[in-house]
N, CA, C and O atoms as a DFTB+ gen file, in Angstrom:
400 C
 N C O
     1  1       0.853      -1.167       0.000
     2  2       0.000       0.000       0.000
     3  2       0.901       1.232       0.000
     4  3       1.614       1.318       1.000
     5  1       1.034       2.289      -0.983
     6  2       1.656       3.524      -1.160
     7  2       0.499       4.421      -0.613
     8  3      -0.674       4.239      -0.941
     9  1       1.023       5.670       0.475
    10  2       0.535       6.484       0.587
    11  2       0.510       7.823      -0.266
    12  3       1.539       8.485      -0.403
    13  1      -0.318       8.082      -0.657
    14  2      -0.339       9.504      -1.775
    15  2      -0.119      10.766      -0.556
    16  3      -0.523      10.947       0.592
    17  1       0.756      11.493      -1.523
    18  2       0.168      13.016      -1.573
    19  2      -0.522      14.019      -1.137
    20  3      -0.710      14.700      -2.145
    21  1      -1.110      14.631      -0.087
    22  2      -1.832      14.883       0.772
    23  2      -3.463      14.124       1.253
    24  3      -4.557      14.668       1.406
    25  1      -3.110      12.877       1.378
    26  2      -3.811      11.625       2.029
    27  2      -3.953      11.847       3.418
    28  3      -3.283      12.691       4.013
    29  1      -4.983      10.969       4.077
    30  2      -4.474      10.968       5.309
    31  2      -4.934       9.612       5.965
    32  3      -5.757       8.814       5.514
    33  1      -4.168       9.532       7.205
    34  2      -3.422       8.317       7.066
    35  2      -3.680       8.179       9.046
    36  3      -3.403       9.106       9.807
    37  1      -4.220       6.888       9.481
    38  2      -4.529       6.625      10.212
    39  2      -3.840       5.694      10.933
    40  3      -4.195       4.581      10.546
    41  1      -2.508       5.576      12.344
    42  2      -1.426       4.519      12.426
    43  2      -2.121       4.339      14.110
    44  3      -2.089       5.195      14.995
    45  1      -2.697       3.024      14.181
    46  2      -3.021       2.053      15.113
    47  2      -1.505       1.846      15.739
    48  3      -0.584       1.423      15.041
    49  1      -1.367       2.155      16.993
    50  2      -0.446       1.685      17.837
    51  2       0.831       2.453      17.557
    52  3       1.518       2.062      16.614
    53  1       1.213       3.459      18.236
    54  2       2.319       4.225      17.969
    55  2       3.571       3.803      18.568
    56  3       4.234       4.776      18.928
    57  1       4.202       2.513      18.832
    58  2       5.420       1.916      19.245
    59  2       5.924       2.344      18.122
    60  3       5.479       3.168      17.323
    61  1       7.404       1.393      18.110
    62  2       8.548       1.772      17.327
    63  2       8.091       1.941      15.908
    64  3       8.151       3.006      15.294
    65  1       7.609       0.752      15.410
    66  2       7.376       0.096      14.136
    67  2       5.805       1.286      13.263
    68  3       5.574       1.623      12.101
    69  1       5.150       1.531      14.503
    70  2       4.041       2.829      14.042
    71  2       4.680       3.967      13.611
    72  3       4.530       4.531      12.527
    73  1       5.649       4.374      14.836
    74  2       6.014       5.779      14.413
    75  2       7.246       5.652      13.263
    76  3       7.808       6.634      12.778
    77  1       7.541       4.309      12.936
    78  2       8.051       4.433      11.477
    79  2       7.199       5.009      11.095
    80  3       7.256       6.238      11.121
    81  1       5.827       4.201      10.479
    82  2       5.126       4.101       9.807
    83  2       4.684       6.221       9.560
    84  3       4.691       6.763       8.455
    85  1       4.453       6.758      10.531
    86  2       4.279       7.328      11.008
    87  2       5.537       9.088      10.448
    88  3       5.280      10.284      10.312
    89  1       6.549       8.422      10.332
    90  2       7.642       9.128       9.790
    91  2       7.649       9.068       7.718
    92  3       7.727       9.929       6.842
    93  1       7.516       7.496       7.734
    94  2       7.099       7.304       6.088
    95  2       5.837       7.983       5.865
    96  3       5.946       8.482       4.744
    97  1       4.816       8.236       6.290
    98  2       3.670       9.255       5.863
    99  2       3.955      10.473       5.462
   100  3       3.533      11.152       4.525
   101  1       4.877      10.701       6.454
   102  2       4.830      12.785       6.616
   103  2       6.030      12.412       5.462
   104  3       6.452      13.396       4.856
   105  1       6.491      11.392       5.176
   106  2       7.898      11.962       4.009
   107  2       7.286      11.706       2.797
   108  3       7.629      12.297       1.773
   109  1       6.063      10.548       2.833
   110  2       5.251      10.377       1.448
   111  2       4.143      11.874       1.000
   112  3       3.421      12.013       0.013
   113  1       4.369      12.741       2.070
   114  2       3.683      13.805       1.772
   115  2       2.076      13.668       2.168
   116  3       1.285      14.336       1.503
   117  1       1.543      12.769       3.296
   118  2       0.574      12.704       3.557
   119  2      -0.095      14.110       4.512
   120  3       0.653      14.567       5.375
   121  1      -1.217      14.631       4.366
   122  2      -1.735      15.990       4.681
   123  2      -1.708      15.961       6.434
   124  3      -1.187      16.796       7.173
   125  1      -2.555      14.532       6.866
   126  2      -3.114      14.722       7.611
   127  2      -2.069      12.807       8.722
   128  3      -1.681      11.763       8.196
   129  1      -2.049      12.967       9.293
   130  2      -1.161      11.814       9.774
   131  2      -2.148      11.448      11.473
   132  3      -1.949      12.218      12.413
   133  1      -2.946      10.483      11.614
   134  2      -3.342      10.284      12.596
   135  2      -2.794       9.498      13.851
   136  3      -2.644       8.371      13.377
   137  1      -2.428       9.434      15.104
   138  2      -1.877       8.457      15.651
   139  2      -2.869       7.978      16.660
   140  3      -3.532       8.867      17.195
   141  1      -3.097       6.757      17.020
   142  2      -4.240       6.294      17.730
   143  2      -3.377       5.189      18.649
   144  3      -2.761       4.205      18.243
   145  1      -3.525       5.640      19.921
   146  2      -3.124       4.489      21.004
   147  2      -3.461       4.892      22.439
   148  3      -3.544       6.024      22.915
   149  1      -3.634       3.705      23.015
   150  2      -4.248       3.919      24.883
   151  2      -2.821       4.505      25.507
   152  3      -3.123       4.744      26.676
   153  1      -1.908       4.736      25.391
   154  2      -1.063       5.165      26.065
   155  2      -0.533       6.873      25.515
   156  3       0.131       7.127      24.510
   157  1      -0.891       7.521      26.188
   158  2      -1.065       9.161      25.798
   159  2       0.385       9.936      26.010
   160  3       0.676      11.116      25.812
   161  1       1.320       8.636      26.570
   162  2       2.522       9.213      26.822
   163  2       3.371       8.698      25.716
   164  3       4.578       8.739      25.957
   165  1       2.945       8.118      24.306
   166  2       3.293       8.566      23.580
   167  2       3.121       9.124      22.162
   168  3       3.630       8.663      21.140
   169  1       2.072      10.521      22.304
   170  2       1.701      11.305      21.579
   171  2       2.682      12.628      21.287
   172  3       2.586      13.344      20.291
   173  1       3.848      12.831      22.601
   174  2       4.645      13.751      22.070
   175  2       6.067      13.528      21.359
   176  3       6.890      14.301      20.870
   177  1       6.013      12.438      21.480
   178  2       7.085      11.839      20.673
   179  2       6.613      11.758      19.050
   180  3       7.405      11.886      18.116
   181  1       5.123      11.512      18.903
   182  2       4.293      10.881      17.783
   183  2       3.948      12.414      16.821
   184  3       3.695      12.574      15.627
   185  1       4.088      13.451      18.054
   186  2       3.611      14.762      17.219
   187  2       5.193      15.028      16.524
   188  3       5.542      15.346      15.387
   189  1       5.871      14.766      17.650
   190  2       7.437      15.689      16.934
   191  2       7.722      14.686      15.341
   192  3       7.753      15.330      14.292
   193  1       7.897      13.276      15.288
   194  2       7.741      12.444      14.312
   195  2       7.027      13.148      12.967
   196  3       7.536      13.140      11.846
   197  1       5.914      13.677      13.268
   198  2       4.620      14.053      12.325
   199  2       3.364      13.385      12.282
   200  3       2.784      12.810      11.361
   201  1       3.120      13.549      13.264
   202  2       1.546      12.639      13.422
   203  2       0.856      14.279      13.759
   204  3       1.386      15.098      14.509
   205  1      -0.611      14.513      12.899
   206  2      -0.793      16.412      13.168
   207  2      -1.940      15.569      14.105
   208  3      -2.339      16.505      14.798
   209  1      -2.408      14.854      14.376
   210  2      -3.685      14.401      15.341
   211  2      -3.053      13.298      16.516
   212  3      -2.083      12.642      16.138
   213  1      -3.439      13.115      17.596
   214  2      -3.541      11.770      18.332
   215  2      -4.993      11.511      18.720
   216  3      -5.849      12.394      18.772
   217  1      -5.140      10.561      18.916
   218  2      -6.206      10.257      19.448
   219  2      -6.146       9.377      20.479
   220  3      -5.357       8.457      20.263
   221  1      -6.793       9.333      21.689
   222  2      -7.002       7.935      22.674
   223  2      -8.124       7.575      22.608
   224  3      -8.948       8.458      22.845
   225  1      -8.681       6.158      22.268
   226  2      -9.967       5.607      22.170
   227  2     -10.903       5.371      23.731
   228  3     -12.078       5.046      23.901
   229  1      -9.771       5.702      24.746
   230  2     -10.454       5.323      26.231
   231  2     -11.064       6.993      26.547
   232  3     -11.554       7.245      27.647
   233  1     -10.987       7.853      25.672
   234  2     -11.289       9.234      26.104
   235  2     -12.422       9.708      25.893
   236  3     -12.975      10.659      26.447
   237  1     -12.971       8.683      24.647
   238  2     -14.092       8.833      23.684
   239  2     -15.583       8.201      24.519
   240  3     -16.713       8.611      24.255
   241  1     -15.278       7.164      25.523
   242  2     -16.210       6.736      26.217
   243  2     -16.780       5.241      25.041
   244  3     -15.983       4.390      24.647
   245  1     -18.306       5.249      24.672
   246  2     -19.244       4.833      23.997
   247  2     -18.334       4.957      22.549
   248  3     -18.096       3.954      21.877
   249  1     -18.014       5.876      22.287
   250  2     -18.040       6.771      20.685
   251  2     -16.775       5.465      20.036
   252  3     -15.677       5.290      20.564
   253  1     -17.299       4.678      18.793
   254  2     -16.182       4.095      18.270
   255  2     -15.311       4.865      17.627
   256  3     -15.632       5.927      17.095
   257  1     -13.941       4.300      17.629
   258  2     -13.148       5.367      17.130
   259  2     -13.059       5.873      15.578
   260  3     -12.371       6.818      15.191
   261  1     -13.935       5.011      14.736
   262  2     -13.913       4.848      13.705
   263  2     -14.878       6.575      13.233
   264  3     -14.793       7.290      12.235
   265  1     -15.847       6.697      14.689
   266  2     -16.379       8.315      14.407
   267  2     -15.681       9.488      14.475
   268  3     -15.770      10.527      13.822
   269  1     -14.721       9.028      15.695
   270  2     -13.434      10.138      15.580
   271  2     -12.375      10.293      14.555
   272  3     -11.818      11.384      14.429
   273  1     -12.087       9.370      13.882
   274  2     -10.973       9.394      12.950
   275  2     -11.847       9.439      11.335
   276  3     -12.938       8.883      11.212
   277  1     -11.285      10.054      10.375
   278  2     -11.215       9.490       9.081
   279  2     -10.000       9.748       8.206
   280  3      -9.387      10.816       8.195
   281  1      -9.684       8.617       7.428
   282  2      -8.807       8.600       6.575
   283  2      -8.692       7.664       5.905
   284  3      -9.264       6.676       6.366
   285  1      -8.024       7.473       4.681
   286  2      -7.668       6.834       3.181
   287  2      -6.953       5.507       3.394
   288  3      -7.259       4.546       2.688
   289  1      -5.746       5.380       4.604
   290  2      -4.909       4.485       4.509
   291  2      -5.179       4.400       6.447
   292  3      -5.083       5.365       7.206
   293  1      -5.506       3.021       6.827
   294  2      -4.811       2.846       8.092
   295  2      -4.102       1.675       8.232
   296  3      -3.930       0.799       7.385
   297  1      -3.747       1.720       9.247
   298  2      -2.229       0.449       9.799
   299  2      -2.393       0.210      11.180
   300  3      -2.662       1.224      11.825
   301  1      -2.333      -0.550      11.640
   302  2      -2.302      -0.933      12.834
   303  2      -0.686      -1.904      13.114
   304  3      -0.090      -2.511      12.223
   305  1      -0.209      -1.806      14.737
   306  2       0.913      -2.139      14.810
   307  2       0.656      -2.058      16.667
   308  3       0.083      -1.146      17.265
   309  1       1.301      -3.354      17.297
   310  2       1.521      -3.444      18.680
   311  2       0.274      -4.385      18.963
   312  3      -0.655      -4.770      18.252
   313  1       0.588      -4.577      20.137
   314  2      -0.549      -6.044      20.944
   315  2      -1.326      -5.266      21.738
   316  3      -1.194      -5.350      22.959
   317  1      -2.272      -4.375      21.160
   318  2      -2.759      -3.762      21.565
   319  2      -4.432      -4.241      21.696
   320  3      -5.172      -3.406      21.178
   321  1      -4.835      -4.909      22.032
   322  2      -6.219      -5.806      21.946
   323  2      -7.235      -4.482      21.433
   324  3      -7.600      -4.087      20.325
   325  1      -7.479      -4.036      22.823
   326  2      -8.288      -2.614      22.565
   327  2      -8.559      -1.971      21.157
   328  3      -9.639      -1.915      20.568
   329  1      -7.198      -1.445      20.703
   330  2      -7.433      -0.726      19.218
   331  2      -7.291      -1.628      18.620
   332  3      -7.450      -1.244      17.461
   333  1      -6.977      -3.175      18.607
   334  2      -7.163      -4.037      17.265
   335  2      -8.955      -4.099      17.509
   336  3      -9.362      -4.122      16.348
   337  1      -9.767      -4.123      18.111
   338  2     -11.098      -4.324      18.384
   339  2     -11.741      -2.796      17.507
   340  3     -12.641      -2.564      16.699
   341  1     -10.891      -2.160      18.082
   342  2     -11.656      -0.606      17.474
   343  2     -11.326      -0.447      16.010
   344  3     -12.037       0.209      15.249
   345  1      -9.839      -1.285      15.511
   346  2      -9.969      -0.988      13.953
   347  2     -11.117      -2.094      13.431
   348  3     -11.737      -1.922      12.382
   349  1     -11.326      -3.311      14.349
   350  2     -11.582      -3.858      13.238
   351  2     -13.420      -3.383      13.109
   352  3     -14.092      -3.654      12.113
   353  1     -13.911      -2.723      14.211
   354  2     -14.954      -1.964      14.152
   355  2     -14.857      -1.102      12.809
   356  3     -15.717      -1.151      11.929
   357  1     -14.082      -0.565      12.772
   358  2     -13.864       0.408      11.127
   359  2     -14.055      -0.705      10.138
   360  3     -15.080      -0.812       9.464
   361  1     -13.315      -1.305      10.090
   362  2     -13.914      -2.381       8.726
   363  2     -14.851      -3.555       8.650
   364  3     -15.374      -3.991       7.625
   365  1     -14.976      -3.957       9.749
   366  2     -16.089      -4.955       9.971
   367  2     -15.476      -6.452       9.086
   368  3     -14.346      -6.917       9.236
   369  1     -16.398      -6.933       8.297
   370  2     -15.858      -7.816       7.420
   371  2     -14.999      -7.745       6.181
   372  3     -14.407      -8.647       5.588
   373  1     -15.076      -6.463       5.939
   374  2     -14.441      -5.834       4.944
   375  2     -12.601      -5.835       5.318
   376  3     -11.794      -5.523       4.443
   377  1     -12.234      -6.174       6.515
   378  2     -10.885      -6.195       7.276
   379  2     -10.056      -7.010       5.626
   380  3      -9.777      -6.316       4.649
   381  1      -9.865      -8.169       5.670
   382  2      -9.228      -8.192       4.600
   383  2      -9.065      -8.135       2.799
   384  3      -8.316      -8.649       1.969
   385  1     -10.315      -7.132       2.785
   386  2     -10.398      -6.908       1.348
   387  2      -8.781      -6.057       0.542
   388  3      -8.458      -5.881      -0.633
   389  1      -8.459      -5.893       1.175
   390  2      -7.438      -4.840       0.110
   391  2      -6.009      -4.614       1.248
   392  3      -5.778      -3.639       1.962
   393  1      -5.294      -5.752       1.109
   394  2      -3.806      -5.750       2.040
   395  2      -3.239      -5.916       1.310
   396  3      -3.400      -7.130       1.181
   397  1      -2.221      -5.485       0.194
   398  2      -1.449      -5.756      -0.568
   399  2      -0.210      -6.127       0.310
   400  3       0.842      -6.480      -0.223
């Protein structure tokens, strides 16, 4: 999956391997760079990287996160039960239609 051009781009689990992910966005020229994880201590590491949003899904209450976020490309990364539950709320059955 190539990220375009002012895309934006949604990274499940901001450990090491996210905030790659996370660094390859903002250099693929993505607009909008989302970072989504239960641990809020690391969103300032995730902003300096280039993530322009964080989000925590435990902040939202009820609200799936799939209402708070939108974007073109997401990724998920880490053993994160919680946000693997909340992405796969975003796609439902649709989860492995399009993984290149």
């Amino acid at each position: 999956m190539q990220v375009t051009a002012g895309s934006s781009v949604a990274v499940f689990g901001l450990g090491a391997v996210g905030l790659a992910v996370v660094q390859a966005a903002k250099m693929a020229g993505a607009s909008r760079i989302i970072g989504v994880d239960l641990n809020k201590d690391k969103f300032a590491i995730a902003t300096t990287l280039g993530c322009t949003d964080c989000v925590c899904p435990a902040d939202h209450g009820d609200t799936p996160v799939q209402s708070v976020i939108v974007g073109e490309y997401f990724f998920i990364f880490g053993n994160f039960l919680a946000i693997f539950w909340q992405f796969l709320a975003i796609f439902g059955n649709g989860l492995y239609r399009q993984l290149d």
